[in-house]
C-alpha positions as CSV (number, residue, x, y, z in Angstrom):
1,X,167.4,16.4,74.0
2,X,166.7,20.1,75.6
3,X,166.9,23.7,73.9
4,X,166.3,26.7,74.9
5,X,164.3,30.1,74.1
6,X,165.5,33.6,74.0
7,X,163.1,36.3,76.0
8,X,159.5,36.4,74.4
9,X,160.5,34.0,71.5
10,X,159.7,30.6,70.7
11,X,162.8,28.1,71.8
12,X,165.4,27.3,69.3
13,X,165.9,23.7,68.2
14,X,169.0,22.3,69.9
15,X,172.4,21.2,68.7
16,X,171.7,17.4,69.2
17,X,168.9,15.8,67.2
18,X,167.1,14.6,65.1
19,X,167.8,10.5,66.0
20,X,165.7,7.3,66.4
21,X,165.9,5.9,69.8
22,X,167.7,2.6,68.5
23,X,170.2,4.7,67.3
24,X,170.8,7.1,70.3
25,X,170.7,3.9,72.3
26,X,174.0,2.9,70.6
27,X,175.6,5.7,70.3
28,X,174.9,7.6,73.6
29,X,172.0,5.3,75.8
30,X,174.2,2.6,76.9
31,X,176.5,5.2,78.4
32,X,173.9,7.1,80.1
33,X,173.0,3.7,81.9
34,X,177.1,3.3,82.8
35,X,176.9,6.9,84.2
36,X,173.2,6.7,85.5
37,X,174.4,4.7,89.3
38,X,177.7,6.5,89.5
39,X,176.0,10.2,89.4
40,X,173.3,9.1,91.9
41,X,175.8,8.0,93.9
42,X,177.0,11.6,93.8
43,X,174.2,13.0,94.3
44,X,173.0,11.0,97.4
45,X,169.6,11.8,97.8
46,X,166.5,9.5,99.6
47,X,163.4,10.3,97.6
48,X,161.4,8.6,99.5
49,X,157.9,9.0,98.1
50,X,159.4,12.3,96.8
51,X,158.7,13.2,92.9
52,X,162.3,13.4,90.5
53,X,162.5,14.8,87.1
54,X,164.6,13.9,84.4
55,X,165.3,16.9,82.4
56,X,166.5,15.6,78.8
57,X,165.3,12.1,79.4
58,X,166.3,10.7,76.4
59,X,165.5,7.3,76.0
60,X,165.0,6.8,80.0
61,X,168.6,5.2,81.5
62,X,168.3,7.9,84.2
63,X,164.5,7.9,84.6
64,X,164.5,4.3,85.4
65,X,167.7,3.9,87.7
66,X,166.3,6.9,89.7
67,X,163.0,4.7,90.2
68,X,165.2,1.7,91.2
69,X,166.7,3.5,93.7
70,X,163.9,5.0,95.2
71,X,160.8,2.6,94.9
72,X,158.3,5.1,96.5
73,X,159.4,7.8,94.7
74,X,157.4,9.1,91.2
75,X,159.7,9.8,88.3
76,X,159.0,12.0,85.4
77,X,160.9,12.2,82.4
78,X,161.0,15.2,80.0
79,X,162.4,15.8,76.2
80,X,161.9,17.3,73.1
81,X,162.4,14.2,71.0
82,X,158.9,12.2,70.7
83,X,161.2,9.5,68.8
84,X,163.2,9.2,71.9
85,X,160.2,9.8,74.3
86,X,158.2,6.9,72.8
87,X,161.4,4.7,73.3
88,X,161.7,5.2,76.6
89,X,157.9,4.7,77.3
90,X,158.0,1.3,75.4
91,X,160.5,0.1,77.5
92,X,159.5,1.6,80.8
93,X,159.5,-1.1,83.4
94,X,157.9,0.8,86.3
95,X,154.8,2.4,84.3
96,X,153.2,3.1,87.6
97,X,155.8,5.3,88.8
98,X,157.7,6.8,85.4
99,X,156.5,9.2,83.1
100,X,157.3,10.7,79.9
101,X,156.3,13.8,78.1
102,X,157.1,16.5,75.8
103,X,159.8,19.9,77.9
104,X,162.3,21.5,77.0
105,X,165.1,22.2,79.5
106,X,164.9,25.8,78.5
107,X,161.1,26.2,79.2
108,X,160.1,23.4,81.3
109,X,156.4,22.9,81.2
110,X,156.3,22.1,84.8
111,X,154.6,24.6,88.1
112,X,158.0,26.1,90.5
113,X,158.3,23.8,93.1
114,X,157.5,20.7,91.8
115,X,159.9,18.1,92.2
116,X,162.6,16.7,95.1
117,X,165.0,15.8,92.4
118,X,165.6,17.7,88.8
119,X,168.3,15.9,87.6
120,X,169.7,16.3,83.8
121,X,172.4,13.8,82.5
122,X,174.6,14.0,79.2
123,X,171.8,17.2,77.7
124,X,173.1,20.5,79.1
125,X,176.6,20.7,76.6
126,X,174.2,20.2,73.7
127,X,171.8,23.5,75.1
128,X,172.6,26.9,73.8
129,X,171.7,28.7,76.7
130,X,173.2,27.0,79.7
131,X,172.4,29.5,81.9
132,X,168.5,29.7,81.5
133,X,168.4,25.5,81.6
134,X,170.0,26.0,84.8
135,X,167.6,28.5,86.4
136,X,164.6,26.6,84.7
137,X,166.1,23.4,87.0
138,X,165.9,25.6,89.7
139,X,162.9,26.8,89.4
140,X,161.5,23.8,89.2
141,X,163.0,22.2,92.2
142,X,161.1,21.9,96.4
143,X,162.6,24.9,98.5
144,X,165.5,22.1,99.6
145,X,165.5,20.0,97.0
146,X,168.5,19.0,95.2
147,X,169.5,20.1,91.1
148,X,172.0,17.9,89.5
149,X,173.2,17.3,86.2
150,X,176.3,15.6,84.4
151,X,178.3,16.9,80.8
152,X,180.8,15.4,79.6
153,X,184.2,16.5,79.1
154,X,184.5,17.0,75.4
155,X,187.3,18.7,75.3
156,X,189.6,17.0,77.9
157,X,188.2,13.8,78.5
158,X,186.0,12.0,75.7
159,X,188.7,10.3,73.6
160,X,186.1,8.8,70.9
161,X,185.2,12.0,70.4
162,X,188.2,13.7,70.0
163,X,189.4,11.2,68.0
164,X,187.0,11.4,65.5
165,X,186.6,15.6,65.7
166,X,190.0,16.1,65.3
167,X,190.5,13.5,62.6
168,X,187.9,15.3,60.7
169,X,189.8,18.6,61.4
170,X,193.0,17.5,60.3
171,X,191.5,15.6,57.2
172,X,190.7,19.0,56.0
173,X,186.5,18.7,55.9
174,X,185.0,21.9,54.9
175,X,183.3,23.8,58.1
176,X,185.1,21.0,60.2
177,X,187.0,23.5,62.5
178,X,183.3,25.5,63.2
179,X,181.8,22.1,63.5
180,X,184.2,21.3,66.3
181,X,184.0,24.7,68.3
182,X,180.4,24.5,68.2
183,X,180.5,20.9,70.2
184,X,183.4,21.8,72.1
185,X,181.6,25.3,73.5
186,X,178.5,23.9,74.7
187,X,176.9,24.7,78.3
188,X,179.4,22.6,81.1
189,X,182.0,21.0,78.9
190,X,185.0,23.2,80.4
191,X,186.4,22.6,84.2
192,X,184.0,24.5,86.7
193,X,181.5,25.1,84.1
194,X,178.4,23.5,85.8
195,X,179.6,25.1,89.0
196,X,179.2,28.4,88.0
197,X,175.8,27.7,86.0
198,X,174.8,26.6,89.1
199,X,175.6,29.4,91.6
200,X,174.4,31.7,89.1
201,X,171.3,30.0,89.3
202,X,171.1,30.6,92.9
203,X,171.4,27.0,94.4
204,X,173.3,26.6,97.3
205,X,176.1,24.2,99.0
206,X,177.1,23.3,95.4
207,X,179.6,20.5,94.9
208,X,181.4,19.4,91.5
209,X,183.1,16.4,90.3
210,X,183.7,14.1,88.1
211,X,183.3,10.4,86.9
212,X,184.8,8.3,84.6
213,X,183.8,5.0,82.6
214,X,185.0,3.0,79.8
215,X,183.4,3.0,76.4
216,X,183.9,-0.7,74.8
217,X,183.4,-1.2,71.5
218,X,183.1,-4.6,70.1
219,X,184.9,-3.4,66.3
220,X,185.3,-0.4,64.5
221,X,181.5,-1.0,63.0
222,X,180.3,-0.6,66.5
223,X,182.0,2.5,66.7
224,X,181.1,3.9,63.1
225,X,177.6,3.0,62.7
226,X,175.8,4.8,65.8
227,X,178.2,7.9,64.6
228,X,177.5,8.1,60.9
229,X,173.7,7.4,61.8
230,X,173.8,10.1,64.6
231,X,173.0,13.8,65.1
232,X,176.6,15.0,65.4
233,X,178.5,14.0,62.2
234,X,176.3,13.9,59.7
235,X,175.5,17.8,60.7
236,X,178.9,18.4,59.3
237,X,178.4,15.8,56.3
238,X,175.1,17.0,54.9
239,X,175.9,18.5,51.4
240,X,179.3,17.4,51.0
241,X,180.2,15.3,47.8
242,X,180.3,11.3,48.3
243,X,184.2,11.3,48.5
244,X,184.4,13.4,52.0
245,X,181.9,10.5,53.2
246,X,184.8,7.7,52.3
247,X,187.9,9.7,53.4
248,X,186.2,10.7,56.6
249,X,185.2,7.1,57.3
250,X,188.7,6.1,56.4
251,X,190.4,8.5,57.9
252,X,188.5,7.7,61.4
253,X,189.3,3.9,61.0
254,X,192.8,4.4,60.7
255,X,192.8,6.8,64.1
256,X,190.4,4.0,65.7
257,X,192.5,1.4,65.1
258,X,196.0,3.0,65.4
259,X,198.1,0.5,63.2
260,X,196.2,-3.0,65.1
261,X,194.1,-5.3,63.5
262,X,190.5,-4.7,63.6
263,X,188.7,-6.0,67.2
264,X,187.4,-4.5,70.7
265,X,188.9,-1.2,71.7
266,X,188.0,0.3,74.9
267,X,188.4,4.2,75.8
268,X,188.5,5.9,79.2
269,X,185.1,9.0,79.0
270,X,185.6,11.3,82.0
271,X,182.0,13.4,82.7
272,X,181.9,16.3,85.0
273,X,179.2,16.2,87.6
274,X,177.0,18.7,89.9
275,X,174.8,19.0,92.5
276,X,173.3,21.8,94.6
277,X,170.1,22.6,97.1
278,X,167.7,25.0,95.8
């Protein structure tokens, strides 16, 4: 995912990594590809044989529904990750028109004016300085091209994820409560967030709104294992004695499950969306 830099200093690594892209895959990649048609849709651009970048790539959901949907159109896709950017490369079905390389949202290592599309989805609420991705996008982006990006809504509409930060909260976790204000402050999470990031950035006709999917989950394993493996709770974990491990895990179970038998559970996610014309 993207970080950012503060003036004259090298960039600061960002709240979400390190992961392996089988594991990101799981835990956040198969919702970037539910998202990935719905926030096009949004947007509602024709590339043509326009150029897009991915800002935050990931493991390349976006990158490659973007070259779907526009098969004249070039596509590259930036991150910091180099687990997640060789993922995505591996798997790239349109090698002749998707790329991937090293950026950071916060210093993107591109010329002004480069691309038709700069598009980030799922990467901006884990970026401590919202504001400078935003103007970076901008930057970036044709005189009349269009900057997009999606977040979603931690605090108001990502159930599996306050179920399990506020389960930890209540459980009593040491640094729990700063663990959870970290996540919940990031860069777009709050109503009219990207909005403003986005006037301030000087793009124009900006519109906001939002999307929703469901997250299914086969069993409480499905759940648990991206999560414990990921870049978010083990942050909080690291250093803590073996028996907060087993009453966190226990304590999430009981909130995934809610008093019902083991099985597939399925959760509404609600992301906000943006798009604007440089």
């Amino acid at each position: 995912m993207s970080d950012t830099q503060s003036s004259g200093a090298q960039p600061p690594t960002a709240v979400f990594g390190p992961v392996t892209g089988d594991v990101y895959e799981r835990q956040m990649g198969r919702w970037s590809r539910d998202l990935a048609e719905q926030i096009l849709d949004f947007v509602d651009i024709d590339l043509g044989g326009g150029a897009a970048l991915d800002v935050g790539c990931g493991t390349g959901r976006l990158s490659f529904a973007v070259a779907q949907r526009n098969p004249a159109a070039s596509v590259t896709g930036c991150d910091i990750s180099e687990a997640l950017l060789a993922h995505a490369a591996a798997v790239n079905p349109y090698p002749d028109r998707v790329g991937f390389e090293p950026g950071n949202a916060c210093a993107l290592p591109f010329p002004d004016n480069s691309f038709d599309l700069v598009i980030a989805s799922l990467v901006l609420m884990f970026v401590p300085d919202g504001t400078l991705a935003a103007r970076e996008m901008a930057r970036v982006a044709n005189p009349g091209g269009t900057v997009a990006a999606a977040t979603w809504d931690f605090r108001g509409g990502t159930m599996t994820v306050r179920m399990l930060t506020d389960t930890v909260v209540a459980l009593g976790v040491p640094g729990a409560e700063a663990w959870r204000a970290r996540l919940m402050g990031g860069p777009g999470v709050r109503p009219g967030e990207l909005a403003a990031l986005w006037r301030g950035a000087g793009l124009r006709d900006v519109r906001e709104g939002q999307i929703t999917i469901r997250m299914d989950f086969a069993n409480f394993l499905d759940y648990w294992e991206p999560t414990i493996n990921g870049p978010v709770l083990p942050a909080l974990l690291s250093g803590l004695a073996p028996e907060w491990h087993e009453r966190v895990r226990g304590a999430v179970e009981s909130a995934f499950l809610a008093g019902d038998a083991d099985g597939p559970r399925s959760f509404a996610s609600t992301a906000w969306v943006v798009a604007g014309s440089r």
